[in-house]
N, C-alpha and C positions, 0 to 999 in steps of 0.2 A: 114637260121635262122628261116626266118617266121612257115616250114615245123616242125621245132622242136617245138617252143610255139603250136602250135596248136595240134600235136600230145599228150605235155605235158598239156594242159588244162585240158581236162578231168579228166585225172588221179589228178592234182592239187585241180580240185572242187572237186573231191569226196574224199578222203585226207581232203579236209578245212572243209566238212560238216562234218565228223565223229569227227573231233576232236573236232569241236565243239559245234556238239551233245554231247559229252562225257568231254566236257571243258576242252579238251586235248592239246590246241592248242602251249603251250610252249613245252610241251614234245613231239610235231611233228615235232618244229621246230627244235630243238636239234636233235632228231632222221634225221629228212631231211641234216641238215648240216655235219652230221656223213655221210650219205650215198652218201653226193656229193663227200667230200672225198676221197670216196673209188675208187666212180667213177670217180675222176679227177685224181686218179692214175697209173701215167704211167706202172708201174709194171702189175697192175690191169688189166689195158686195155690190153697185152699184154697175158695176161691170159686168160682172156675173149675170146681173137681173134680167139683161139684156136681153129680150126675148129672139133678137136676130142670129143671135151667136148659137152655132151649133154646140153639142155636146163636148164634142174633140177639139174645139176652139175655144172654149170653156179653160178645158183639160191642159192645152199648151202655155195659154196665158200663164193658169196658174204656174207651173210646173216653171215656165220659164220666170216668173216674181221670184222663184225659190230657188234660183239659177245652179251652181255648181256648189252651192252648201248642202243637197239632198243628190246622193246616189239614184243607180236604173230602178232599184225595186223601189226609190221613194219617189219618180215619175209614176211610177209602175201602180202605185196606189191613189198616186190621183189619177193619175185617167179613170182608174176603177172605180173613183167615186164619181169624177166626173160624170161617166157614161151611167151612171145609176141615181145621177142628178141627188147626190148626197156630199160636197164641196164642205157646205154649210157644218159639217159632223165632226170634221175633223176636231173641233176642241173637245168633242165630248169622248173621242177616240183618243185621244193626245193623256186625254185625263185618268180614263180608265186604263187606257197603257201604263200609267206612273204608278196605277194602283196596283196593278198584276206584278210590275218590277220590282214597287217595294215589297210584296209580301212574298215571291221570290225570293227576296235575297234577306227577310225576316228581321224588315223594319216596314213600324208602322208611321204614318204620318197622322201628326196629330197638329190640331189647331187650336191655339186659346184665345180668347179676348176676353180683353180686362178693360176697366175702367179708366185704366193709367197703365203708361209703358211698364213692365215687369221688365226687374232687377236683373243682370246677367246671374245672380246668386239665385233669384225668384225663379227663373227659366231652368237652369239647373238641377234644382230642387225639386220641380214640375216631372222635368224629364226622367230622372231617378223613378221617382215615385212612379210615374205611366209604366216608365221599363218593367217594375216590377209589377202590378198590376196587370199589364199584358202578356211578359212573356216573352217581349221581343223589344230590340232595340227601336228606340222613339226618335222620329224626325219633325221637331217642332216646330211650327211657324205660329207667330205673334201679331197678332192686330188688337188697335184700341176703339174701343166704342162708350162714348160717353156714357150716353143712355141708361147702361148699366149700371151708376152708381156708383157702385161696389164689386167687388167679389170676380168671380171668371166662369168663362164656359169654356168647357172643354169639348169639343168634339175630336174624335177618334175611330174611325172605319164606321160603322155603326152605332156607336156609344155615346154617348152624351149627358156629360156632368156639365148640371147645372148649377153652380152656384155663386150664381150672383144674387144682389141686391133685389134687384127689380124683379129677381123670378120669387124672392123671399115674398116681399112685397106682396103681389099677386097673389101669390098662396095664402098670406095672410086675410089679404080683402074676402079672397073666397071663403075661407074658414067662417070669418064676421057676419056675410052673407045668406050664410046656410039658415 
């Protein structure tokens, strides 16, 4: 995974400075989430694999799946990846782009899962508290995972509150352990 972020960096910074040199940055974002699309399609991928198909044939296919919703410079980056035979990247470009835009524009995205859908007052409540904790306005996405029990995880750029049930759990058996 690590090999993928870092391959997609570069192409991601240079992506996040044109758009917004050009204060393009919603219509990259749309354009990128179109082009993950294509690239998370099985069909797609299966086309791609192709080992008959040249590089620039590759490159058109895609470019034409994503037809007139991506402008010349969002041809202009697939071909790029095309010909560098890096197609496949685009989600991890798409992703770290989102990441450079929010903190740009100083909001952070943060993800919680809980054990049970949280309350639009619970979500709220969540948010506040990150806000202040971080610094910067919070964009929160919600998913539930059984598993947990109990409690939430919060992950946030790098950050990672853990508390739930199951990580309480854990901790406990090991402490018994010792």
């Amino acid at each position: 995974m690590s090999d993928i972020s870092t391959t997609a960096r570069p192409y991601a910074r240079a992506v996040f400075e044109s758009a917004r040199g050009k204060s393009s940055q919603p219509k990259w974002s749309e354009a990128l989430a179109l082009m993950t699309l294509v690239a998370n399609d099985p069909t797609m991928n299966d086309v791609l694999d192709n080992p008959k198909m040249t590089k620039e044939q590759k490159g058109d296919l895609f470019a034409s799946v994503c037809g007139d919703k991506i402008d010349e410079s969002g041809k202009n980056l697939i071909m790029l990846l095309a010909e560098n035979e890096r197609l496949s990247v685009l989600p991890a470009i798409a992703e770290q782009y989102e990441t450079l835009r929010s903190k740009d524009e100083g909001i952070v995205d943060a993800e919680v899962t809980s054990a049970m859908p949280l309350t639009d007052e619970q979500e709220s409540a969540l948010k506040e508290s990150l806000k202040k904790k971080l610094g910067s306005d919070v964009s929160l996405t919600s998913k539930v995972d059984e598993s947990l029990i109990g409690g939430v995880v919060i992950r946030a750029g790098d950050m990672v509150i853990d508390g739930s049930i199951q990580s309480q759990l854990a901790s406990l058996s090991n402490a018994l352990n010792r």
